[in-house]
C-alpha positions in Angstrom: 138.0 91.1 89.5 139.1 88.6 92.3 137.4 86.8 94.6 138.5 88.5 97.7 137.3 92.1 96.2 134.0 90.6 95.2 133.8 89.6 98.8 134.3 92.9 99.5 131.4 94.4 97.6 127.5 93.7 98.5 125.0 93.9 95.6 121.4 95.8 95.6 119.1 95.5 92.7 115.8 96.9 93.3 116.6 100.1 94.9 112.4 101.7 94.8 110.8 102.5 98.1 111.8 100.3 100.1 114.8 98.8 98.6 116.5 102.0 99.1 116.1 102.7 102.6 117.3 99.0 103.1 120.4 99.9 101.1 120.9 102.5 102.9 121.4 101.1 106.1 123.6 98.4 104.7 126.0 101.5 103.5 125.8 102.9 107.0 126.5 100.1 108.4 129.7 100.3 106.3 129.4 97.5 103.5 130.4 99.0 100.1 127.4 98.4 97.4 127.0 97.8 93.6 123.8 99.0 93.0 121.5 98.8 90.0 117.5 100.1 89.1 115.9 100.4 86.0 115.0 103.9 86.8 118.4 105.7 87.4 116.9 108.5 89.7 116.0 106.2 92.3 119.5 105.7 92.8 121.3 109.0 92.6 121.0 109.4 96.8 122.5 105.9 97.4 125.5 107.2 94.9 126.3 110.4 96.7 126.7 107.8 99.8 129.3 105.8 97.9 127.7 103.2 96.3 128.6 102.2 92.8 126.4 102.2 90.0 126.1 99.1 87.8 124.5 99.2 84.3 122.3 95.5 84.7 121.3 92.9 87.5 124.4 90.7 85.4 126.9 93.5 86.5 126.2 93.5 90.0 126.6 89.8 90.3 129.6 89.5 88.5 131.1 92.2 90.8 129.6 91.3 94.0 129.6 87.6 95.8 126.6 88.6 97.7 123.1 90.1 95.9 120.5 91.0 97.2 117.7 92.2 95.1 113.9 93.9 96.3 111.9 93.7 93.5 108.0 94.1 93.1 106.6 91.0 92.2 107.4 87.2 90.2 107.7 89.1 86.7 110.6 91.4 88.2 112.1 88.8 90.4 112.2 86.3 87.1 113.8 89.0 85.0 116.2 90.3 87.4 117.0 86.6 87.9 117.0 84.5 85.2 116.4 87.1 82.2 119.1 87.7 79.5 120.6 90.2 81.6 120.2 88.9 84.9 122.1 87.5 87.9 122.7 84.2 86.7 124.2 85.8 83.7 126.9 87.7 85.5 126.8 85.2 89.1 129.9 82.9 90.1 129.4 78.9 91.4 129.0 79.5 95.4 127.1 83.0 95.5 124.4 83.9 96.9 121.1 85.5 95.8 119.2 87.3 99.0 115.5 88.4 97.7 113.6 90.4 100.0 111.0 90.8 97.6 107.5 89.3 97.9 107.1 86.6 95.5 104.8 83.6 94.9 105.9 80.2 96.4 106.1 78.7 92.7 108.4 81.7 91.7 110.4 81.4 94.9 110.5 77.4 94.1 111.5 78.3 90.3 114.3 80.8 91.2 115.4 78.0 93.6 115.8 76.0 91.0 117.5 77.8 88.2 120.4 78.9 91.0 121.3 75.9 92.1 121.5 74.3 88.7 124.3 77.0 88.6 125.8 76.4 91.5 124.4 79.8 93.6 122.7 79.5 96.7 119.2 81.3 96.8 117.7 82.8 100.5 113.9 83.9 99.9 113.9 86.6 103.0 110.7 89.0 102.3 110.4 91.8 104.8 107.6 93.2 106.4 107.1 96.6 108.9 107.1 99.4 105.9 109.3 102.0 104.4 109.4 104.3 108.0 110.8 101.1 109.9 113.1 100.4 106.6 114.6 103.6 107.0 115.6 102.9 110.5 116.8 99.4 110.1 114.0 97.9 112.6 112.4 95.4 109.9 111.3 91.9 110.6 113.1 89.5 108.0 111.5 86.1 107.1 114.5 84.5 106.2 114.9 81.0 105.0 117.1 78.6 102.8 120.1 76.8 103.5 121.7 77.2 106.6 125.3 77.7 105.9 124.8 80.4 103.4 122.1 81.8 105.5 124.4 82.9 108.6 126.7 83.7 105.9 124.6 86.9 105.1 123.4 87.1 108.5 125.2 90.2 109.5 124.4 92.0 106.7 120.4 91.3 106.9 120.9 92.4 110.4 121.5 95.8 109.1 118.1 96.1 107.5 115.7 93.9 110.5 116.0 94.0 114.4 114.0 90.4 114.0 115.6 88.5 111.5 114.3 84.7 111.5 115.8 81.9 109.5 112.4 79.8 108.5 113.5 76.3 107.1 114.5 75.6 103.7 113.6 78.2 101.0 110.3 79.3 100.2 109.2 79.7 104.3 109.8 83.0 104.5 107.4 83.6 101.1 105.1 81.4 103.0 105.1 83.8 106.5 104.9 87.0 104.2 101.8 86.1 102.0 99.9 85.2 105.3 100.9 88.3 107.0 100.1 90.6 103.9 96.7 89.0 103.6 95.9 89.7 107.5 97.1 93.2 107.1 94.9 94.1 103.7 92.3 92.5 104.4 92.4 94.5 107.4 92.5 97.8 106.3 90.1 97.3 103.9 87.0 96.9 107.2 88.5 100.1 108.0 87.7 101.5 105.1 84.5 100.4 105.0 83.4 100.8 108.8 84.5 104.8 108.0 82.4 104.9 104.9 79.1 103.2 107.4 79.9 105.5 110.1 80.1 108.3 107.6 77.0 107.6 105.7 75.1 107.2 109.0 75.9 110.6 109.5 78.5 110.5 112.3 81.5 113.4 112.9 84.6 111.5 111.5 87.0 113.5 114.1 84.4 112.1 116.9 83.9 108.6 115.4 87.9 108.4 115.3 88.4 109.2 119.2 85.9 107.3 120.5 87.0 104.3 118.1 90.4 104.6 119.8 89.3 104.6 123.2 87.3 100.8 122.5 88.2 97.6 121.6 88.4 98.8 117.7 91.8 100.3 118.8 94.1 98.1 117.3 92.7 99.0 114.0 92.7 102.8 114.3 96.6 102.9 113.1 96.1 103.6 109.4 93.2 106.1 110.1 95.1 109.3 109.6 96.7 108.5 106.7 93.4 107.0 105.2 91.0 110.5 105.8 93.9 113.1 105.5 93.5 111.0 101.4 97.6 112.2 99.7 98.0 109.5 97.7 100.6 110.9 95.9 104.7 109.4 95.9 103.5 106.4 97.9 105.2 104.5 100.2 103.2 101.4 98.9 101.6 101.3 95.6 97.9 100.3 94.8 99.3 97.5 92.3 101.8 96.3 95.4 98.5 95.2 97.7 96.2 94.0 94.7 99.7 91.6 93.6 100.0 90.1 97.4 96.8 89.5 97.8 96.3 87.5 94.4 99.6 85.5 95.5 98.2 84.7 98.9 94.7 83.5 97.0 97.1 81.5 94.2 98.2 80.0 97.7 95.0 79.0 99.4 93.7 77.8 95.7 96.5 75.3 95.8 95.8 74.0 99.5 92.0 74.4 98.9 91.4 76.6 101.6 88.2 79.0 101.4 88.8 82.4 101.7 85.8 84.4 101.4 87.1 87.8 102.9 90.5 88.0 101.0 88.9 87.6 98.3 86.6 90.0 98.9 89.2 92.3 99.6 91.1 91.6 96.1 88.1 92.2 94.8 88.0 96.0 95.6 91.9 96.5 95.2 90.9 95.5 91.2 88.1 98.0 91.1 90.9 100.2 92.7 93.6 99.4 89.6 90.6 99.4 87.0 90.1 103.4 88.5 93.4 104.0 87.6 95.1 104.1 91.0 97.4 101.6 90.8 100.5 103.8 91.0 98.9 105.9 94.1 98.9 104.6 97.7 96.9 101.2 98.3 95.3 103.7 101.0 93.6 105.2 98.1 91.2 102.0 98.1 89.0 104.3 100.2 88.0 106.3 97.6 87.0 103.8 95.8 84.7 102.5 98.9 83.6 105.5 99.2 82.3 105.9 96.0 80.7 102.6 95.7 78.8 103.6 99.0 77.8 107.1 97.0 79.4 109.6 99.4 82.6 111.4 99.5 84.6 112.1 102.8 86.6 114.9 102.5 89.9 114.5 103.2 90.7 115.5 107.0 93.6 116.4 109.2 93.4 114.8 112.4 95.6 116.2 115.3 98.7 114.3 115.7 98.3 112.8 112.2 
C-alpha cells in the first residue's frame, strides 16, 4: 500500500458505545475508515456506511497513517497497542496513535514510550459528554501530545468534539479526564443516596423530584430520570466502566498523596455493585445496590418528560 493511500484512510479500533458514534461522525464527515473490534457485530452499521473491516489493531495500522483507537481501560489499550497483534505491529515510522480512551497516567506514559521507540507519535485525547453528545459530534476532547502531530489530526478530532483542547505534552488530557470522571461519580452516587433517604423517610419520589429541581439541588437532578425509571439493560456506560475510572483517579491521588475520602467511598459501592453482578448493566444500576443496603426498594418510576 503507498503512503499517499494510507494517508487517505483513518483507522478506528474500539468501535463499542462510544467509539462507534465517534466513527461515525468521522465517516460523515467524509474520511474513509479501517475499522476493527473484537466483537464483529458492533461494527456491521459502520460497514453499511462504507467503512472497511480489518481483521486485527496490526491491520488497521498498517493500512492507515492515522489510528485512532477507544478502548475500555489500560489492559485493552496495552493489547490493542503493544500486544502481538497490535498497532505497533502493523504501524509505520511517523504515524500517529490518537487514543480517546480513558487510561491511567502510567499506561498513557508506557504507551508513550513503546511508540516513540518506534518512531510513531502518540496523542492521549480521552473524551468526555457521553454516547447522546458522541452521536452528534458535540464532545469535549482533552487532547494532548506533541504539537505538530497534534494539529495534524486536528480536523479530524473536530469531527467528534465541538471543544477540542490541546493540553501540553501527553498524558494531560488523562490527567483532565480522571479528575472530571471522579467529580461526576462521585456525584451521582449522593444522588443516589439522598433518593434512597428521602425515600426511606417516606417522601413521594415524583414530589421529592420537582421540588428538588426547583432548589439549589438542581444541578444535580440531571441523571434522576434515568436513575428511578431503573433499565439497565444495553447501557450506554457499563457498571465496570465507572468502578475502572474511579480506581485510576485513586491510583492517581495515592501517587500525589492526596486524601480522598469521598471517592473512595464512592469506589467502594461501585465494587459492591460489580460483586452483585452488575458490571455489564448501566453504572446507574449502583442505585439498587444503595437501595438495598438501606433495606428498601424504589420501584422503578416514569417521570414526565423522562
Amino acid at each position: 500500500m503507498t503512503d499517499s493511500s494510507r494517508d487517505q484512510l483513518v483507522g478506528f479500533i474500539g468501535t463499542g458505545n462510544i467509539g462507534n458514534p465517534m466513527a461515525r461522525q468521522l465517516i460523515r464527515g467524509g474520511r474513509q475508515l479501517v475499522v476493527f473490534d473484537l466483537r464483529p457485530e458492533v461494527m456491521e452499521n459502520l460497514l453499511e456506511l462504507g467503512a472497511e473491516p480489518a481483521a486485527s489493531a496490526a491491520e488497521v495500522a498498517s493500512r492507515c497513517s492515522v489510528v485512532f483507537s477507544s478502548l475500555p481501560g489500560p489492559p485493552q489499550i496495552e493489547a490493542a497497542t503493544a500486544g502481538s497483534e497490535g498497532i505497533l505491529a502493523g504501524a509505520s515510522p511517523g504515524d500517529v496513535h490518537v487514543d480517546l480512551s480513558t487510561n491511567s497516567l502510567r499506561g498513557v506514559q508506557r504507551i508513550v514510550q513503546l511508540e516513540t521507540d518506534a518512531g510513531i507519535v502518540h496523542i492521549d485525547a480521552p473524551v468526555t459528554g457521553g454516547v447522546v453528545r458522541a452521536g452528534e459530534g458535540t464532545l469535549t476532547v482533552y487532547g494532548s501530545g506533541e504539537t505538530e502531530a497534534f494539529e495534524r489530526v486536528r480536523p479530524l478530532l473536530e469531527h467528534i468534539g465541538t471543544n477540542v483542547f490541546h493540553l501540553g505534552e501527553a498524558g494531560m488530557g488523562c490527567l483532565y479526564k480522571l479528575v472530571n470522571n471522579v467529580i461526576v461519580l462521585s456525584g451521582h452516587m449522593i444522588v443516589h443516596e439522598a433518593l434512597v433517604l428521602g425515600a426511606k423517610a417516606g417522601l413521594d419520589m415524583r414530589d421529592l423530584v420537582e421540588k428538588l429541581r426547583l432548589g439549589t439541588a438542581r444541578p444535580y437532578m440531571f441523571t434522576v430520570d434515568d436513575l428511578l425509571a431503573k433499565q439497565w439493560e444495553n447501557p450506554t456506560s457499563e457498571g465496570f466502566i465507572a468502578e475502572k475510572d474511579i480506581a485510576l483517579a485513586l491510583e492517581l491521588a495515592r501517587e500525589h498523596q492526596v486524601p480522598m475520602p469521598v471517592a473512595n467511598a464512592t469506589h467502594q459501592t461501585y465494587l459492591a455493585m460489580l460483586a452483585a453482578g452488575f458490571g455489564e448493566l448501566h453504572h446507574y444500576s449502583a442505585q439498587d445496590v444503595v437501595e438495598a443496603a438501606a433495606g428498601i426498594e424504589i420501584p422503578p418510576i416514569h417521570l414526565d418528560g423522562g
